[in-house]
N, C-alpha and C positions, 0 to 999 in steps of 0.2 A: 316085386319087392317094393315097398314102402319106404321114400326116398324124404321123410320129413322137411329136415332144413333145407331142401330144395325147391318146396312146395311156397306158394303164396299164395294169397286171397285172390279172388276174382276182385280189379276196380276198374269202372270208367273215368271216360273225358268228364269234367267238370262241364256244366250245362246250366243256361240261366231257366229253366224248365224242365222238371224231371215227372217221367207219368207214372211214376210210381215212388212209394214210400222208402227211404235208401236205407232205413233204419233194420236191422236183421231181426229176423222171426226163427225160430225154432234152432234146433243145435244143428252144431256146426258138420259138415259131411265131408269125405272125400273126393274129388274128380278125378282123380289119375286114373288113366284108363287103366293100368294092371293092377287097379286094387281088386277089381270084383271079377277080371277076367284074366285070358291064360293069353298075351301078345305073340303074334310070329309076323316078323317081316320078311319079305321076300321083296329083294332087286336085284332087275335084270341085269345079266351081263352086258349087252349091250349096251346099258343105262351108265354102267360101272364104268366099262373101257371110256365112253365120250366123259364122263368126271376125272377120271384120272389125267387122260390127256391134252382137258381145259387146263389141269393142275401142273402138270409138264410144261405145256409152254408158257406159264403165264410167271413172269420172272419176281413177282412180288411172293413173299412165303404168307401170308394172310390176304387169304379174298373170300369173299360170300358169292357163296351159288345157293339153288334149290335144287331139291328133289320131290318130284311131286310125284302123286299116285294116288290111288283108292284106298277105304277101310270098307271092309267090309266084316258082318259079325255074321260066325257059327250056324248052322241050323238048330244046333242043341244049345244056343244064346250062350254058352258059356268060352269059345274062345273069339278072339279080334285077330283080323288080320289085314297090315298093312303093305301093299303091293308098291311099289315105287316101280316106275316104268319110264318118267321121264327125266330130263335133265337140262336148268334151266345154269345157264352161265350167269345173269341177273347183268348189271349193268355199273358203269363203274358213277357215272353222275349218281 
């Protein structure tokens, strides 16, 4: 599903040298990954229980963790699939 006003431009850091032209060439395209493909995530339970129960004891209602995992694409290129398997609690500095 095609999620427009969500979408923004790809832009970099600002750089007193750039090695390429910043100026845009051709029409403009999508990157979302479920515009051209069919998305399934898959996370483990294991991964689940250790997020939940960072989320239980951590006595602030707003904090940042990760989820990290693999993509991997289809043999028939037409679906992505993202695997999450770990679970990072990140850092409060």
């Amino acid at each position: 599903r095609l999620v427009p006003e969500r979408m923004v431009p790809f832009s970099f850091p600002l750089s007193r040298c750039a090695l390429w032209d910043p100026l845009p060439v051709g029409d403009v395209i999508s990157a979302h990954v479920a515009y051209y493909r069919n998305p399934k995530v898959s996370l483990l339970e294991k991964t689940l229980c250790l997020a939940y129960r960072h989320a239980k004891q951590n006595e602030k209602k707003l904090f940042s963790c990760f989820l990290l995992g693999t993509l991997a694409v289809s043999e028939d290129g037409e679906g992505v699939t993202i695997t999450m398997d770990r679970f990072d609690p990140g850092r409060e500095v």
